[in-house]
N, C-alpha and C positions, 0 to 999 in steps of 0.2 A: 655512420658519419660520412660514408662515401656520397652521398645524394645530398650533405649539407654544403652550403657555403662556408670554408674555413676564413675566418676573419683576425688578421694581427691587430694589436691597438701599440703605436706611439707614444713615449709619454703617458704608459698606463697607469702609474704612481698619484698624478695626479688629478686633482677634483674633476676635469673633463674626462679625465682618461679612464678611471672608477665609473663615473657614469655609463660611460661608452661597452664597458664590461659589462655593467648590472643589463644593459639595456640588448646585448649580445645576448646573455646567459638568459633573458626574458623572451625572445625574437624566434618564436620554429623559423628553422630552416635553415640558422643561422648556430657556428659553434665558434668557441673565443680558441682559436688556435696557433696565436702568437700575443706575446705581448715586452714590449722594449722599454729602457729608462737609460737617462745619457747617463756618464757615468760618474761616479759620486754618490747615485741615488742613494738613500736610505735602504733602500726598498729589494737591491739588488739580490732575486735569489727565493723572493718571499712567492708565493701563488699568489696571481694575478684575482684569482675570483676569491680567495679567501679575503684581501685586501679591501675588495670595493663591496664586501658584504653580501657578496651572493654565489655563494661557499664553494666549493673545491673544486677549482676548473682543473686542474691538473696543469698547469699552465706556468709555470715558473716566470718569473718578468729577466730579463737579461739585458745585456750591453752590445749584444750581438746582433745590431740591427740589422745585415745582411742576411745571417741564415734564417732570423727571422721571417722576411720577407721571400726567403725562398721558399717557406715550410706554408704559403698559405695563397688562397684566391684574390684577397683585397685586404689593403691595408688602411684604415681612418689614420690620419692626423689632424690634431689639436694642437700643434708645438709654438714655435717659431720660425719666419722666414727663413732663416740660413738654417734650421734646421729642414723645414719643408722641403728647400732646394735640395738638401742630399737625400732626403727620403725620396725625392723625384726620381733620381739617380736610381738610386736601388732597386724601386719598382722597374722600371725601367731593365734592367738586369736582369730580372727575377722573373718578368713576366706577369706581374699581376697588377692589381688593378689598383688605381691611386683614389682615395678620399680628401680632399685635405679644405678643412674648414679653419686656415691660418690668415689672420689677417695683416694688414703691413708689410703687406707682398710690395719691393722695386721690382725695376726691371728684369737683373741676374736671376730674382727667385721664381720670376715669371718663366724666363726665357730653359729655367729649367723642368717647368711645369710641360712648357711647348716641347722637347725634345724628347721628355715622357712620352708624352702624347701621340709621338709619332711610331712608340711600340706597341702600348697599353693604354687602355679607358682612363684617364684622368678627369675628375670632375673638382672644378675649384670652384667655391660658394661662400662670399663674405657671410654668411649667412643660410643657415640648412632648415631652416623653419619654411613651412606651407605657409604660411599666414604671411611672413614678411616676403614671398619669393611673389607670392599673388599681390601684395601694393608696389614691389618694383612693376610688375605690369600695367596694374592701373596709374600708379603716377605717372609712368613712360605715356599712358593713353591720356588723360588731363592735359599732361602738359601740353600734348599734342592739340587737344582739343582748345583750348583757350589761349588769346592772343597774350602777346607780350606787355602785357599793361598790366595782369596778376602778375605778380611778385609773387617768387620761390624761395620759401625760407626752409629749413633743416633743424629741426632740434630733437637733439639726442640727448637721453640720461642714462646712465650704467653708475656700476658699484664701484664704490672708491678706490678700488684696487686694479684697476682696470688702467693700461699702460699708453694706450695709442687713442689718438682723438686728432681727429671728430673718429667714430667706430668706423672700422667697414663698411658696415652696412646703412649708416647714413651716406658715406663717399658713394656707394651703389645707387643708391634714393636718388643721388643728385647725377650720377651718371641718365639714372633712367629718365629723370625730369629735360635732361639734355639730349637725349635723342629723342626724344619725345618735341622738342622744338627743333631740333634739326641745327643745333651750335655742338660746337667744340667745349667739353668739359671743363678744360684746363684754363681756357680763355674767359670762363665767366664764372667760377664758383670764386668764394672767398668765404674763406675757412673762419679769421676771425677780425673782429672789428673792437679799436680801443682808440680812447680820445676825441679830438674833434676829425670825425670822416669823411662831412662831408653829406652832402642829398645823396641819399642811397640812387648807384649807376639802375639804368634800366634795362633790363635784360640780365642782371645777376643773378646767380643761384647762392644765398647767405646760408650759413650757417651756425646754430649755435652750439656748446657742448657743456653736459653738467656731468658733475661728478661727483655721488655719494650713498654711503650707505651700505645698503644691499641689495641695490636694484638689476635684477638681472639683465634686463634690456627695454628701453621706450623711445619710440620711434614715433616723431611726426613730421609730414610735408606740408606745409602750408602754403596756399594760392591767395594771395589776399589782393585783392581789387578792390575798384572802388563801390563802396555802399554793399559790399559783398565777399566772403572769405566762405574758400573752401578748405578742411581738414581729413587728412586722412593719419590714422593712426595704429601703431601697432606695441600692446605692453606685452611685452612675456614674462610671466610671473613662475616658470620652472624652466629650470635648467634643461632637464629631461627634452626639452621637443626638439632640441638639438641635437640631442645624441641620437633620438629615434631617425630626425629625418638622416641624420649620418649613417646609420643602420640602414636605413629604403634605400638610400644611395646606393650603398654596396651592393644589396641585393638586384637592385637596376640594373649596375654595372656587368652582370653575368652575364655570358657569351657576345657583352658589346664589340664590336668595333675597337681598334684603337682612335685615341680622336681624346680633343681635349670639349670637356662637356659642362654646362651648365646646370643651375635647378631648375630654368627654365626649358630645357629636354627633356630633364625628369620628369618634369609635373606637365609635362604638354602645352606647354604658356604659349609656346613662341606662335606667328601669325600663323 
């Protein structure tokens, strides 16, 4: 075990958090050597890898998110903002390295991600999929490449149960479509449109948002001009490619740097 990566999971109880084990417990090199649930859980006290069906990590789940994090190399989270923010904290403390693939980050959960960061390797990723980390790039390069007379539309579909919208990772789409033209994000997306709106402004970045089912995630950018429309698009139909690329993360993270990091470091994107 001394030569493996010891890995805590956040929020191991649940659907992300199970995966994120199963996909541990499947990973050489890698062993599930911490795992936390806030408190209340069900689950408090049960093994972590008996739980997520990939049997006896020895690994009890706990409330003790600190020693947790002190007992391991890197920690995934899946949670929530204000819970990320103090997971930030702890790593921070602890000395290990931050995962965190939460979305519906404000400022405060940001600004605790950056303080991280300036102990330990933090990598923050609306989104930990290769697939969708390589169309933030190429939309970033489209947008760049074609004048402002294509129209930037966004539409996203997820599972009904899904809290925040438009997702992250369509907000990410459109960030990348906006440096990719060289504007301010903030100044030209629009999130949603109802009633009479109006000729759609030029230079906007629109976007739409669906909701239903069991769709795990569907991502498209659309460049529509005239007498001609470009799409790019990305469906994930398993859960799984996230927990894996959350899994590569970590193992990345090994002897980094402290610094707050992207997928695009990860996967080598950037120019």
């Amino acid at each position: 075990m001394a030569d493996q990566l010891k890995i805590g999971i956040v929020g191991a109880a649940g659907r992300m958090g199970r995966m994120l084990v199963q996909v541990v417990a499947e990973t050489e090199g890698c062993v599930l050597a911490g795992a936390s649930e806030a408190e209340g859980s069900d689950h408090i006290g049960a093994d972590a890898g008996v739980l997520a069906g990939a049997g006896d990590a020895g690994v009890a789940i706990t409330t003790d998110a600190a020693a947790m994090f002190a007992g391991v190399d890197a920690v995934i989270d899946f949670t929530v903002p204000s819970a990320t923010a103090a997971h930030a904290d702890l790593a921070g403390e602890a000395g290990c390295a931050l995962i965190a693939g939460t979305t519906g980050l404000e400022d405060a959960h940001r600004a605790a991600l950056d303080a991280a960061a300036e102990k330990v390797p933090v990598v923050w990723a609306s989104n930990m999929s290769s697939g969708v980390n390589l169309m933030f790039a190429i939309t970033e390069r489209v947008a760049r490449a074609l004048d402002p007379d294509f129209d930037i539309e966004i539409v996203e579909m997820h599972h009904k149960h899904k809290v925040d919208a438009p997702s992250g990772t369509a907000l990410s789409l459109g960030e990348a479509a906006a440096r990719g033209r060289g504007v301010d994000f903030d100044d030209h997306k629009v999130l949603s449109r109802e009633g009479i709106t109006g000729a759609r402004e030029r230079g906007t970045i629109g976007f739409a948002t669906l909701r239903g089912g069991d769709v795990v995630g569907e991502h498209s950018v659309i460049f529509a001009g005239a007498g001609e429309r470009i799409e790019l698009t990305h469906r994930a139909t398993d859960r799984g490619i996230f927990a894996r690329g959350a899994v590569r993360v970590a193992q990345w993270t090994a002897g980094r740097e402290p610094g707050l990091y992207a997928m695009a470091d990860v996967l080598g994107l950037d120019d």
